[in-house]
ZAMARGU-4260 file (C-alpha; in steps of 0.2 Angstrom, whole numbers, plus 5000, padded with zeros to 4 digits):
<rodrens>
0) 4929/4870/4954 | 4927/4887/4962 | 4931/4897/4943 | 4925/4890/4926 | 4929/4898/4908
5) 4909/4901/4898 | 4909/4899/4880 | 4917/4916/4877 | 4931/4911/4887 | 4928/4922/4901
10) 4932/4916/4917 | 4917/4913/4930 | 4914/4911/4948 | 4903/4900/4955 | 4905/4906/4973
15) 4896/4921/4983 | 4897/4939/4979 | 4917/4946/4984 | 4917/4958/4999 | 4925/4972/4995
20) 4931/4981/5011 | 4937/4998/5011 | 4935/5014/5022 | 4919/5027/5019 | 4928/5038/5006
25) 4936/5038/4988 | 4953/5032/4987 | 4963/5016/4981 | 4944/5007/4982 | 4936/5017/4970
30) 4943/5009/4953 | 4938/4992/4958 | 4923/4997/4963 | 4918/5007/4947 | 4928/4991/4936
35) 4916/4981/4944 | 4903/4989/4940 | 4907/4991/4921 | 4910/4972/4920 | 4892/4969/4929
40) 4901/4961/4944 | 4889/4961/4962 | 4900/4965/4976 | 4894/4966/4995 | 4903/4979/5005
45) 4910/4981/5022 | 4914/5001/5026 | 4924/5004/5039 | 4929/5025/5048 | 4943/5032/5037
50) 4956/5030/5050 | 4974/5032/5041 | 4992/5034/5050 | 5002/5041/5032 | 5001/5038/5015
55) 5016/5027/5010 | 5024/5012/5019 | 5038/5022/5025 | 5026/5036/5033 | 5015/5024/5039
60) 5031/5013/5049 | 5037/5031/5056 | 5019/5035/5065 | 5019/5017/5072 | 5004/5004/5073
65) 4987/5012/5074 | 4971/5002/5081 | 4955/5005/5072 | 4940/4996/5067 | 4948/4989/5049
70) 4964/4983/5055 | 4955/4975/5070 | 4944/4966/5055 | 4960/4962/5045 | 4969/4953/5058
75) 4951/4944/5062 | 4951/4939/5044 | 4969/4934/5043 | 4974/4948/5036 | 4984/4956/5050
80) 4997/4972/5044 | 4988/4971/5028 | 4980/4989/5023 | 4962/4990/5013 | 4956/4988/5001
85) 4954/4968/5005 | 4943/4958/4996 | 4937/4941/5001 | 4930/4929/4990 | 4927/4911/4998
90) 4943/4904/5003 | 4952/4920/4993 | 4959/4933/5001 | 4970/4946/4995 | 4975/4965/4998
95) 4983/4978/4986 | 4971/4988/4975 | 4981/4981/4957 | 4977/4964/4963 | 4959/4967/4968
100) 4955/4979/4952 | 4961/4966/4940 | 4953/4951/4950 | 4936/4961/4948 | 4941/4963/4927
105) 4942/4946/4926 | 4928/4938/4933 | 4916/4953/4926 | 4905/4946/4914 | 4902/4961/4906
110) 4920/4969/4908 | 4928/4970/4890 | 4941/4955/4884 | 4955/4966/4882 | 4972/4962/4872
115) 4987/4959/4881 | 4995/4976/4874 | 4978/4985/4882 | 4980/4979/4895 | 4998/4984/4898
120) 4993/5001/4895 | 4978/4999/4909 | 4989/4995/4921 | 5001/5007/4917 | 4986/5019/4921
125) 4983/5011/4937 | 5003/5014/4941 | 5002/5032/4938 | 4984/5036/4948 | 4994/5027/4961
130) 5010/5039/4959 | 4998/5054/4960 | 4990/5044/4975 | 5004/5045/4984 | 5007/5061/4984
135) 4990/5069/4986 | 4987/5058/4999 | 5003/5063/5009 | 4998/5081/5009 | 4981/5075/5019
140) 4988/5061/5029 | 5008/5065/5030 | 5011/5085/5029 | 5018/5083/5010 | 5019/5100/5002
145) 5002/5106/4993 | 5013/5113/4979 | 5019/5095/4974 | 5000/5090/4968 | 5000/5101/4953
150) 5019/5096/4950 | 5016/5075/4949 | 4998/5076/4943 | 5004/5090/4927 | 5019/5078/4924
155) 5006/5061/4925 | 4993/5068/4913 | 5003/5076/4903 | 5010/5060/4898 | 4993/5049/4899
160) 4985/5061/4888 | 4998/5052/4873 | 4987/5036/4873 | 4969/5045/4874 | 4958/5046/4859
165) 4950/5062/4854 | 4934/5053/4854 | 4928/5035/4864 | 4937/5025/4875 | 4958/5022/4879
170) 4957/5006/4867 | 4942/5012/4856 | 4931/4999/4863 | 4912/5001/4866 | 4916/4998/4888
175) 4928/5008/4896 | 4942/4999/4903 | 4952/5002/4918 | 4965/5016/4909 | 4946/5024/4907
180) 4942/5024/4926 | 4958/5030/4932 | 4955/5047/4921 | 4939/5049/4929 | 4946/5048/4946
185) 4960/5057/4942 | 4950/5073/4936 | 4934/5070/4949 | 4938/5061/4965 | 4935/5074/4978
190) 4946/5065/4990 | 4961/5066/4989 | 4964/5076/4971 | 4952/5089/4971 | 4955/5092/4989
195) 4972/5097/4987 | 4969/5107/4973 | 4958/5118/4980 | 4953/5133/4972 | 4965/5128/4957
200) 4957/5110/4951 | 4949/5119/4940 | 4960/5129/4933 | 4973/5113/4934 | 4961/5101/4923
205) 4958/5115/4908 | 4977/5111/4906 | 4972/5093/4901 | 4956/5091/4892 | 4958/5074/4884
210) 4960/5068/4901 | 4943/5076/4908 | 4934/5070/4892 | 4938/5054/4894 | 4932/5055/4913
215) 4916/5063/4907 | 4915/5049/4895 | 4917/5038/4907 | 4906/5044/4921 | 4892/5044/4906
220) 4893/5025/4903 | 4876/5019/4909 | 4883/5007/4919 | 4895/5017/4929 | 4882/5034/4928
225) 4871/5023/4938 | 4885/5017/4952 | 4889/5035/4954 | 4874/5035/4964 | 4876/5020/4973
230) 4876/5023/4993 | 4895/5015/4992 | 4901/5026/4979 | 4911/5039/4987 | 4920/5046/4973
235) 4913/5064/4975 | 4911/5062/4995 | 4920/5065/5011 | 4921/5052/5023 | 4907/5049/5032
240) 4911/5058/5048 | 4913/5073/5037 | 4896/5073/5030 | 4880/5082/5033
</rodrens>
């Protein structure tokens, strides 16, 4: 059997590392990543050119098909039409960054065994970075208005700042769980939230300061202050093409 449950009831794989495939800068790939790396879960990585043709599904059937390196990949995986990130993991193969960030929670060793109502609440973190996703992206990728970001982002944190603690994690464990993560992208992924803030991010984040303390708590967690230097991390980076 490719998975077996260890005497904690954790389940395990016996298969190779997943490969995560994303493109070369922060985005919907981050938060498995950096869950990954809090549950002590080896990935191998297969970068591809950031290459985008609109944020949502709709903008994206308006441009048209685009041809790049990573949908080339997809369709050679099996994948075709499917957008990144993709993880394959043996004979799995999945898309959607919900599926792949709470594939990677489960099979952590070291990821925390969270309740039922936690977990809820992560993924109702994880629906809200992917409302503010939405838009910021589409002011990069689509021609949205820059004067939405602040709107969706003030309206998001103001209400994920009811669940945070004034000290510690989301769910007052000793590991950070994925509501964790999505504050620390929210308040320091260059790409695409500080990007569109511009000269105001800071500004912007001053407003919500149990959201950027949970971030800083989070980036502060040994394990994830030592992926934040990881050559695949690019939660602070443009894409590669951008780079000096």
């Amino acid at each position: 059997m490719p998975f077996k449950q260890n005497a904690s009831g954790k389940w395990v794989s016996n298969m190779a590392k997943p490969n995560l495939h994303y493109f070369d800068v922060n985005g919907r790939g981050e938060v498995p990543k950096l869950v990954a790396a809090i549950g002590g879960l080896e990935l191998d990585f297969t970068e591809y050119p950031f290459v985008a043709n609109g944020a949502s599904a709709a903008d994206k059937l308006k441009a048209g098909n685009v041809e790049s390196e990573h949908t080339k990949a997809a369709t050679a995986m099996g994948m075709n039409g499917c957008g990144l990130p993709i993880v394959v993991h043996g004979d799995i193969k999945v898309n959607q960054s919900f599926a792949v960030t709470n594939y990677f929670a489960n099979l952590g060793p070291n990821y925390p065994k969270v309740t039922p109502a936690q977990r809820v609440i992560d993924d109702m973190f994880l629906g809200a970075l992917e409302d503010c996703m939405g838009v910021a992206a589409g002011v990069i990728l689509s021609g949205y208005d820059g004067a939405l970001v602040p709107k969706i982002m003030g309206k998001v944190l103001t209400h994920l700042t009811k669940y945070l603690p004034e000290d510690g994690f989301t769910h007052g464990l000793n590991t950070p769980s994925i509501a964790d993560v999505c504050c620390l992208v929210l308040t320091q992924a260059l790409i695409p939230f500080n990007a569109t803030l511009g000269e105001g991010a800071a500004e912007f984040y001053a407003g919500f300061p149990k959201v950027v303390a949970v971030g800083e708590r989070t980036a502060a967690f040994p394990a994830v202050a030592a992926w934040l230097t990881n050559e695949y991390c690019n939660l602070k980076k443009p894409p590669k093409a951008a780079r000096k």
